[in-house]
N, C-alpha and C positions, 0 to 999 in steps of 0.2 A: 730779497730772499738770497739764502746763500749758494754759492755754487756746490752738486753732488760731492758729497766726501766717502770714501770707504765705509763698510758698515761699523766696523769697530772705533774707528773716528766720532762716527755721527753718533754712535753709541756710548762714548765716552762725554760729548757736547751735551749729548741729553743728562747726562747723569748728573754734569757739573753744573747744570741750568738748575733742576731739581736740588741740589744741596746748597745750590745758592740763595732760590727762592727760601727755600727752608729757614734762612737766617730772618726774615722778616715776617714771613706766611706760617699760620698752621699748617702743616703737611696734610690737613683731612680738607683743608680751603684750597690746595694747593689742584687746579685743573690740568688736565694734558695740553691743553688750549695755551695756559698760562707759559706749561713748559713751551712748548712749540712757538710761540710769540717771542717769548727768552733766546730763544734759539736760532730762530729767523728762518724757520722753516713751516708748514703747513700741520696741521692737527695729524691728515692723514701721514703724510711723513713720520711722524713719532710714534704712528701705530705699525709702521711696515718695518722698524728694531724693538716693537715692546709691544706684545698683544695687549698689555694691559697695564693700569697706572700703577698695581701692583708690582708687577714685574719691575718697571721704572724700579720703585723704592727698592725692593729686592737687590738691585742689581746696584745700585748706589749704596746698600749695608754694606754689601760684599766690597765696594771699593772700600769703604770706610773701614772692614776686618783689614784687608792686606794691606792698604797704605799704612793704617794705625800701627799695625802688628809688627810693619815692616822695620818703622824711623824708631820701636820701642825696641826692639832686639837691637837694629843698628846702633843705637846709643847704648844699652848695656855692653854691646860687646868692643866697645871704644874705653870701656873703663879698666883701670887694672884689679877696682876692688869691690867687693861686693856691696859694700853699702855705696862708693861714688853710683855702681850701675843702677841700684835703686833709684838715688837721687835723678839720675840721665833718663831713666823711665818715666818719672814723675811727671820729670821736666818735659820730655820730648810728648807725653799724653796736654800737660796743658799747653807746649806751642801750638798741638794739633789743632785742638779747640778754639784755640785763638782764632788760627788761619782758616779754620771749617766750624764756624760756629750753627750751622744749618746742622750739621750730625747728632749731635747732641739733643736737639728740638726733636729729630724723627725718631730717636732711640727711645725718648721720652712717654713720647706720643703713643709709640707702639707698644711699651710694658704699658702702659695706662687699660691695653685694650684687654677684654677676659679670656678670648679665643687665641690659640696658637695659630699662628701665623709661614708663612717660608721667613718676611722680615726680620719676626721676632726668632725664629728659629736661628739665623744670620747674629743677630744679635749676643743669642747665648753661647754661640759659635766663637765669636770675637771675646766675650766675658771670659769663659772656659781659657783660651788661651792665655788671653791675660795671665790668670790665675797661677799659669803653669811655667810663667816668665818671672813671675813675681815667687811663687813656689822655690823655683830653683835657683835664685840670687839669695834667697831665707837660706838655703840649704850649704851655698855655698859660702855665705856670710856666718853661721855654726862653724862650721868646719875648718876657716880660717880664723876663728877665735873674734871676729869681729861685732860679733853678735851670740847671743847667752845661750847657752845648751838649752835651756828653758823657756825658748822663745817659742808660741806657738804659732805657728805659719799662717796656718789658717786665717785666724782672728788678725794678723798682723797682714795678710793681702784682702782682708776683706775691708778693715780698715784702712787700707791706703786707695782702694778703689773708693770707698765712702766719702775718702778727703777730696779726691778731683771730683766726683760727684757732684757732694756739695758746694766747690767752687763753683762748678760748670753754675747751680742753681742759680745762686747768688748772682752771677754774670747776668746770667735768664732775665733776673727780677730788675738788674740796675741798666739792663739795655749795653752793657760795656765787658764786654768780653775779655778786652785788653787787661782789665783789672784784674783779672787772674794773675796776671804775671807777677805785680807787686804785692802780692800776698803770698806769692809762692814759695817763698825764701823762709819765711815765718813759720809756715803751716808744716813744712817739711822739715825744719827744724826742730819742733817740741813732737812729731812724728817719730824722729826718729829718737829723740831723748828716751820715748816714750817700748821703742823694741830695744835698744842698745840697756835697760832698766832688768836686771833678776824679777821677776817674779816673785 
């Protein structure tokens, strides 16, 4: 068992045990037991930082909003141009993936369910943002002449949310995460043919 750590510590361990497990486990398979075993600490332990296995996920979206949100603005605002920062978003969304492929599985899992959620609610929290990172590289990619007066935004961030999407799947179904990566060069390429194109 491990020795006592801070509660935000021990709260951080739990959350990375749960996105871990998630790489392998359904998250609805996924027990507090399980976490707590992962952890090297006792059941009750992981109930005196989380009343509930809910909370757990909750609380693990929410790192997945800010870490995600974080390395995606970080990398746009490393670029000089508005479509390089696109690309840096793209790209920093699939390293994400790579490196946390448990996120993906729980995001999954929880649109699948009919009821709103805090999770899902966490989820369309992180999406939203997305949208408004992506939004505003559209806007500044117009305005810099880099991209068509006629380009419409919308359909062009919903479409690039579609594209890691569907890689994320595909990863899902072949068990290889990593494979994102060597596709990502392609996918982004006839992407962006595809906004940088009049209407």
């Amino acid at each position: 068992m491990q020795t006592r750590l801070p509660t935000e510590e021990r709260q951080a361990e739990i959350v990375a045990a749960a996105l871990n497990l998630a790489r392998d486990i359904s998250p609805v398979s996924i027990t507090t037991g399980d976490i707590a075993t992962a952890v090297g600490v006792s059941q009750g332990a992981v109930f005196k930082h989380f009343p509930t296995k809910e909370a757990i996920w909750v609380a693990a979206m929410a790192w997945v909003h800010e870490s995600l949100l974080a390395r995606m603005n970080e990398a746009a605002q490393a670029q000089t141009s508005a479509v390089r920062a696109l690309e840096a978003v793209f790209r920093a969304h699939v390293d994400f993936v790579v490196a946390h492929p448990g996120a993906p599985r729980i995001i999954f899992h929880e649109l699948q369910q009919s009821t709103d959620s805090p999770v899902k609610q966490e989820v369309r929290a992180l999406l939203q943002a997305y949208r408004r990172l992506l939004l505003s590289q559209f806007k500044l990619g117009v305005r810099s002449g880099e991209l068509p007066t006629d380009l419409d935004p919308d359909a062009a961030a919903t479409t690039l949310v579609g594209i890691v999407q569907g890689l994320v799947m595909q990863s899902m179904l072949t068990g290889k995460p990593a494979a994102m990566k060597t596709q990502a060069d392609g996918v982004f390429a006839i992407y962006l043919r595809g906004i940088r194109a009049a209407a």
